[in-house]
N, C-alpha and C positions, 0 to 999 in steps of 0.2 A: 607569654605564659599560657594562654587559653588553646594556642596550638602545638606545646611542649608533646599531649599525648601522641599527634601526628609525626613528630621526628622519633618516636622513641617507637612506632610503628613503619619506620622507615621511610615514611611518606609527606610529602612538601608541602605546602599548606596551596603553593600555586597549581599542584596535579589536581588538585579539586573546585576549586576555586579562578574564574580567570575573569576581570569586568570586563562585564558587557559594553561594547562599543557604544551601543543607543541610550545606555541605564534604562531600558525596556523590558519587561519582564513578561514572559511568551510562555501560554500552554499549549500551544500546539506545535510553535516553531524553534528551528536551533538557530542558534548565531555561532558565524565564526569568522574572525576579525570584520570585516565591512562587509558581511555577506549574510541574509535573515534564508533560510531555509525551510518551506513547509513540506513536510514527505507525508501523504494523506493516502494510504495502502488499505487493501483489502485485510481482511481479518482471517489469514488461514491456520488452521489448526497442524494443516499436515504438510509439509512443504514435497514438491512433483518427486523429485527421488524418492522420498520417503513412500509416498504412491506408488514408484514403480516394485518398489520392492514389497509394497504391501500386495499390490497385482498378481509379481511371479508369485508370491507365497500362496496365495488364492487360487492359481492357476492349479499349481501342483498339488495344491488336497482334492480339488475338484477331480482335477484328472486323476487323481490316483484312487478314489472312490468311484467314478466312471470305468476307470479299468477294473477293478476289483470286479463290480456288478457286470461289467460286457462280460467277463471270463465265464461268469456264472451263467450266462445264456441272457441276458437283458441286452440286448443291440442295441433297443432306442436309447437307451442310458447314453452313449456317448454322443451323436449329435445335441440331444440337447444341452448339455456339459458345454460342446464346442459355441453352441450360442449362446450359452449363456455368458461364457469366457467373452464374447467380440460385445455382447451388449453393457456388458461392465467395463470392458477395456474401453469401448467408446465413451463412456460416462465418467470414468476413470481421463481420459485424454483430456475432455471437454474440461474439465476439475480443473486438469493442472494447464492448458490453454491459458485460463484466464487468472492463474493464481498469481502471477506476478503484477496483475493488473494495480494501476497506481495515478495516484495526481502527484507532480513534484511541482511548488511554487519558487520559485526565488527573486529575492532582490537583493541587486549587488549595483550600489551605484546610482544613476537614473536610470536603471532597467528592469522593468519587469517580467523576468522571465515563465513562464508556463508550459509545461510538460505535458500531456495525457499520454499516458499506455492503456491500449485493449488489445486484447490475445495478442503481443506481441507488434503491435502496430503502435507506431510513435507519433503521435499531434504537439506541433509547438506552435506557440504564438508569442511573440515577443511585444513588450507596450514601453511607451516610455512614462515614467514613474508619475509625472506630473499629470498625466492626460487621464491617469486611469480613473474609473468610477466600478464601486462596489458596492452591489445590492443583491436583492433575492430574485429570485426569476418572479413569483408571483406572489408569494409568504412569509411569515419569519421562518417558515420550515421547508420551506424550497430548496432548491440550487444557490449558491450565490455565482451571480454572474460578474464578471472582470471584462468590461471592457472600455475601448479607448479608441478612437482615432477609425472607426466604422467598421472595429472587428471586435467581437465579442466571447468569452470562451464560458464554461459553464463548469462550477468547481465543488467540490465536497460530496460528490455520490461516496466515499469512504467515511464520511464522518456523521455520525445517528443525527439524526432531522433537529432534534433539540439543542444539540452543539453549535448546528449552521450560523446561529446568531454569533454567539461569542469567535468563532473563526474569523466570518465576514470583520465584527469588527477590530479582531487581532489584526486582520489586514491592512483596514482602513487606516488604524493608529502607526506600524512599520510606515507606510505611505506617505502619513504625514511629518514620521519624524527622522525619514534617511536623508 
């Protein structure tokens, strides 16, 4: 009866609802069937498309107030227009360079997988689940570092310094209970 309102909304009590494999219960990570997921992404507001089209749009009021002022007799009007366009277009580039930038954790198994993306550059290190050890580089408010077996990776530059404790030990708890 308590999920009568969900059929009569067309929807199944299992589309919402699925148990969790570990009975674990994660703020940072997903589970899906035998597989824990931490996706630890930068925070962007505007995503690179949306940039580029915010660029041409800036482009063409620039330029079209640059022309307005050359016709009138103002010449230096337009070079500086043009550099101002390459110093924002640079700034604008650099932005969306590093916007997909990301940590992906996972564990599926005895495997502890680790992702890093920067400006499009992929680092992976894989651990096996038992070997690994999770702490902070130097603080509660550091890095948490993962490592195992004489290689070490360094995790949470996407998640605020105050959170790093509760992730590291959301870590630690998946580790011991896969």
């Amino acid at each position: 009866m308590p999920h009568q309102w969900l059929f009569w909304c067309g929807l199944q009590p299992a589309v919402l609802w699925a148990p969790p494999v570990t009975g674990l219960v994660f703020r940072f990570a997903t589970v899906s069937g035998q597989r824990i997921d931490w996706r630890l992404a930068r925070n962007c507001s505007v995503t690179p498309a949306q940039m580029g089209w915010m660029y041409l749009s800036l482009c063409s009021v620039s330029l079209g107030i640059a022309t307005f002022f050359w016709m009138l007799g103002a010449r230096l009007v337009m070079p500086f227009a043009w550099l101002e366009m390459v110093v924002v277009g640079w700034a604008f580039a650099m932005y969306g360079r590093h916007a997909a930038d990301g940590e992906r954790i996972s564990l599926q198994g005895s495997r502890l997988v680790v992702e890093l993306e920067t400006a499009g550059k992929l680092e992976r290190a894989e651990f096996d689940r038992s070997w690994v050890r999770v702490e902070p580089k130097t603080g509660d408010r550091s890095l948490i570092t993962l490592s195992a077996q004489g290689r070490s990776v360094e995790v949470g530059r996407y998640v605020r310094p105050e959170l790093r404790p509760a992730l590291a030990s959301e870590i630690r708890m998946a580790l011991r209970a896969a």
